[in-house]
Structure formats: C-alpha cells, structure tokens
C-alpha positions, 0 to 999 in steps of 0.5 A: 509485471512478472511475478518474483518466486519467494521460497516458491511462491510466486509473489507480483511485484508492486503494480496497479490493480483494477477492480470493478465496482459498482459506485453509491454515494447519498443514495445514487448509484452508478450505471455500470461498474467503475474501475476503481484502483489500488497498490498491491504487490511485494516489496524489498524488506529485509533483516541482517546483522552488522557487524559494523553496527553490531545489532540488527539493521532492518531495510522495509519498503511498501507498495503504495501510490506514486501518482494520482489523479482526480475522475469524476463520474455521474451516480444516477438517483432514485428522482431521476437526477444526477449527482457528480461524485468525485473519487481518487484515481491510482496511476501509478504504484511503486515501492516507498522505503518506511520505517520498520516495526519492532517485533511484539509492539508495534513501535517503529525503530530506525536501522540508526537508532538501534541500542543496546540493552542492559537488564536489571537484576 
C-alpha cells in the first residue's frame, strides 16, 4: 500500500502487518518466531456541519480484520514434548464505519441522533 500525506505526514493505509514473535504458552516455547499479525493504518474519519441537520455530523471508520483464519503450530516443553497451540491468524484488513465518541465522555453519539440543547438557568 502507498502511504496517504495528512498535513505532511505520511500516514499507511489500513493494511496487514507481521511481526515475528517468539510463541510461549503452559511453559512451552516455539522453535523460531511465529509470524503473528495485526491491522494497523489510517482510515476515513471526519467532521463538518450540515446545514441540513443544522448540527455537526461525524463520519468515523477504524481499521480492523476482514478476514481470519485459524493456524496452528507445535511449542516445544521443557520434558521433550510437544504441545499444539492454536492462535488466530489476520488475512485481511480494511476500513469498518463505527460509531463516533463524543468529545470529553467517551459516549458514542449517532451522526442521526444528533440534538440540540437547552441550558438551564
């Protein structure tokens, strides 16, 4: 993927990403890193004001797994045994449409939902 210039940044679209890591699981370890995987990248997230609406309307989407699948892989023991452990493995990552957090709470809000309102004095 090429990487998207935000204000001069460059910034990777949301890909997979490897990183090898040595597996340990009950004590047993694996022979040699283990390419295990993860989403990481930029995705579409906006503001802007609808005058439609007349409040603001939030567009937010993350980078996470599209597909998966299960490997497998033998961890060696101290004893001289083997153990199978199982682990889940990224194919393929993209960009999801989620709900939006409103600043300062943490609540989500819904571009929808948006209301108006009052004080009291």
């Amino acid at each position: 993927m090429s990487p998207l210039c935000v204000l001069g940044i460059p910034k990777t679209l949301c890909n997979v990403t490897t990183t090898p890591v040595y597996v340990e699981s009950q004590g047993c370890k694996s022979a040699g890193p283990v390419n295990i995987t993860s989403c990481s990248g930029a995705c579409g997230t906006s503001s802007f004001f609808s005058a439609e609406m007349s409040s603001l309307q939030h567009t937010c989407s993350c980078c996470q797994e599209l597909a998966t699948s299960e490997q497998r892989i033998q961890l060696s023991c101290p004893d001289n045994t083997e153990i199978t452990y199982t682990y889940t493995h990224i194919d393929a990552c993209g960009c999801i449409k989620t709900e939006c957090s409103a600043p300062g709470n943490g609540a989500t809000t819904s571009p929808a939902s948006s209301k108006p309102r009052r004080r009291k004095r």
